[in-house]
C-alpha positions as CSV (number, residue, x, y, z in Angstrom):
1,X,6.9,8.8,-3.0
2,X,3.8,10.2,-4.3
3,X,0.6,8.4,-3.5
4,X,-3.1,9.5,-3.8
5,X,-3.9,10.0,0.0
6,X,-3.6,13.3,2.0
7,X,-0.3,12.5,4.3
8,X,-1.6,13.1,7.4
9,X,-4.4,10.1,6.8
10,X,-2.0,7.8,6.0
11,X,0.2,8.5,8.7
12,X,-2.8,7.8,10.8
13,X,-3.6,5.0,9.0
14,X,-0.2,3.6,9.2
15,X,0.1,3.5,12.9
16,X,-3.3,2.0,12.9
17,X,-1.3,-0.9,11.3
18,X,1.2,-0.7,13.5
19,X,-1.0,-1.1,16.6
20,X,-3.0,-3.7,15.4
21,X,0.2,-5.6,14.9
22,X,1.2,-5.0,18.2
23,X,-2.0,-6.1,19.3
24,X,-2.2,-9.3,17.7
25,X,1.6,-10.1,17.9
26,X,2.3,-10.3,14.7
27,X,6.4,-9.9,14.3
28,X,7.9,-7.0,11.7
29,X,9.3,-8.8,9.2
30,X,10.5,-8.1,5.8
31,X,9.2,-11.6,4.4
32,X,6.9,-14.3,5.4
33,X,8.8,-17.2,7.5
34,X,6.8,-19.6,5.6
35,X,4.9,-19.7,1.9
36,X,1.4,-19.1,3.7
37,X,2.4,-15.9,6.0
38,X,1.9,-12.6,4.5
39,X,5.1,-10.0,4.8
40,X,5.3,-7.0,7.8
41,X,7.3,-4.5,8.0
42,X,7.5,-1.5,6.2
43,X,6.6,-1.6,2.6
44,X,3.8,-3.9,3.7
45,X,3.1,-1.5,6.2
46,X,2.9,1.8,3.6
47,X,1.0,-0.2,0.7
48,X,-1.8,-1.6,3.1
49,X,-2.2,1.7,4.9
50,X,-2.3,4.0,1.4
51,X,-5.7,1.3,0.3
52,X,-6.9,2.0,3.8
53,X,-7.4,5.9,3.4
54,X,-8.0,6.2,-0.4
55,X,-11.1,7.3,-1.5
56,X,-13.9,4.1,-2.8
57,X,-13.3,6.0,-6.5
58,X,-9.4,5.7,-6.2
59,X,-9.6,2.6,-4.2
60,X,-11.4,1.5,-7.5
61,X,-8.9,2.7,-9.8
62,X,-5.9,0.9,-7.5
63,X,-7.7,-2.3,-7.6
64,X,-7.7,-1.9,-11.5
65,X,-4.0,-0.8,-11.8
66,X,-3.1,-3.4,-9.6
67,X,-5.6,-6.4,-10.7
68,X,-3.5,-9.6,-11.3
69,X,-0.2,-8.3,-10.4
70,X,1.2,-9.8,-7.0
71,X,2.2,-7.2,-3.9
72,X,5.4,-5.1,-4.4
73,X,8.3,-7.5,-3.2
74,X,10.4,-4.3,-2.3
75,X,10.3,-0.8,-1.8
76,X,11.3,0.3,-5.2
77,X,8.9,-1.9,-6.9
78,X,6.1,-0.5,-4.4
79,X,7.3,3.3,-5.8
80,X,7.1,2.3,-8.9
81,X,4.1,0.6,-8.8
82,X,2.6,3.5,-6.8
83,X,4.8,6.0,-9.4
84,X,2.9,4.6,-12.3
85,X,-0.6,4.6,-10.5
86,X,-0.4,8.2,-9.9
87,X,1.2,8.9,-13.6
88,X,-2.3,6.9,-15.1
89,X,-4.3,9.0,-12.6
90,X,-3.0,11.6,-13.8
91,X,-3.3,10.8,-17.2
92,X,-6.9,9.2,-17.3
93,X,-8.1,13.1,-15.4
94,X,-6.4,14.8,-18.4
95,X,-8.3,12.9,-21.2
């Protein structure tokens, strides 16, 4: 998967999700037990820690890609949601 981070900051950042899940309890989980509880696990896990290291300018460009569309709901629609982002990226540094 191809995201707009250097790898080594999002691992970083991912087990900085990690331990403040561990630290506040909150169970892995693919899905919410109920309507109001936001997912765990690990595609919630890779798209919050990707925003967390991005730069404010591509932080700025995610929040447009992404700007009324709901999370990914599972991992291939989080590649291909972070597929596209990086194939616009691409194409808005080529115009």
């Amino acid at each position: 998967m191809r995201v707009p981070v250097d790898s080594s900051r999002l691992l970083a950042a991912a087990l900085e999700v990690r331990y403040e899940w561990e630290s506040l309890g909150v169970p892995y989980g693919f899905i919410g037990t109920t309507p109001e509880m936001p997912a765990t696990g690990c595609r919630v896990t890779v798209w919050g820690a990707v925003q967390r290291v991005m730069t404010d300018d591509t932080l700025t460009l995610f929040k447009h890609y992404n700007s009324g569309l709901p999370d990914p709901q599972s991992p291939t629609e989080l590649w291909q949601r972070l597929e596209g982002l990086m194939q616009w990226m691409e194409t808005l540094a080529t115009e």
